[in-house]
C-alpha positions in Angstrom: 51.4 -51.3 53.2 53.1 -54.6 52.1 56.6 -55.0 51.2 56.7 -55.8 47.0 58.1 -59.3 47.5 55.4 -60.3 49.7 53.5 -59.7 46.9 52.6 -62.9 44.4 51.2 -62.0 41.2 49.0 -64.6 38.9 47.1 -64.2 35.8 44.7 -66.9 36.9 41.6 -66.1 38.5 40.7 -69.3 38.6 43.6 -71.2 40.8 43.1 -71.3 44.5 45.8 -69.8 46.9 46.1 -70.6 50.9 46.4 -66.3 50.7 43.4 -64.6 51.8 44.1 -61.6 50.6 43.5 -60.9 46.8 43.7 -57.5 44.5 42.8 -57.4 41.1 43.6 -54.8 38.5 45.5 -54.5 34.9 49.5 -54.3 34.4 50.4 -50.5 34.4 54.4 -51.1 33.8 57.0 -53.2 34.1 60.9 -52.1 35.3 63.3 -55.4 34.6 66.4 -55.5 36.0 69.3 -58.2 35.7 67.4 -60.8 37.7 64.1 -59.2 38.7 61.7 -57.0 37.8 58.7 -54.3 39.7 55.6 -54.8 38.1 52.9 -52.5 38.8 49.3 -53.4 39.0 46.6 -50.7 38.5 43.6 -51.6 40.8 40.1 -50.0 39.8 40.5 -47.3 42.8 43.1 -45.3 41.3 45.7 -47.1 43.4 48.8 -49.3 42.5 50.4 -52.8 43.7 53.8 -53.0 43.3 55.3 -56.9 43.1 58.9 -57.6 42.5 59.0 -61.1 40.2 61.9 -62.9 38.8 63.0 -62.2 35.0 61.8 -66.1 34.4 58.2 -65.5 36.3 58.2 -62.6 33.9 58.2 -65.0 30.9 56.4 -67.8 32.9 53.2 -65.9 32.9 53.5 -63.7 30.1 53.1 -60.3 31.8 53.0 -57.7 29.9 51.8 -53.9 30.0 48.1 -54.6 29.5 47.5 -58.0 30.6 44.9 -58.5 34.0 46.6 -59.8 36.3 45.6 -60.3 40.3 47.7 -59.3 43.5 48.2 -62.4 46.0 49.3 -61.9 49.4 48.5 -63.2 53.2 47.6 -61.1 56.0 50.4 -61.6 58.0 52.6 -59.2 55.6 50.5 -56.4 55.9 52.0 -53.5 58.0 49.5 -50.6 59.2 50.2 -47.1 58.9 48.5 -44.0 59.9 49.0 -41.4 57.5 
């Protein structure tokens, strides 16, 4: 588990990150609120990424229901859980 706003999202596959840790999938939907807004990544297993961006981020990188996009995060943020 990671907590959304650990969670960096880039439409770049090319830029390098200090973050280890990297998820790629397509942009399954988008919930804006006043100042932020969940994004939802759809990875190729079936699974989801949830980020939490800023409403300018949002237009920053043009995300948009459809568009690839890749999950960024370091391994210090992610918790273990035995389900």
């Amino acid at each position: 588990m990671i907590k959304a706003p650990s969670i960096v999202l880039t439409t770049e596959s090319t830029t390098k990150f200090s973050a280890e840790n990297r998820l790629c999938g397509v942009i399954a939907r988008i919930q804006a609120g006043e100042v932020n807004a969940a994004v939802w990544l759809s990875l190729p297993n079936e699974k989801t990424v949830t980020s939490i961006v800023t409403l300018e981020t949002l237009g920053k990188l043009e995300l948009r229901e459809g568009t690839p996009a890749q999950a960024i995060f370091t391994g210090s943020t992610v918790i273990l859980a035995r389900i």
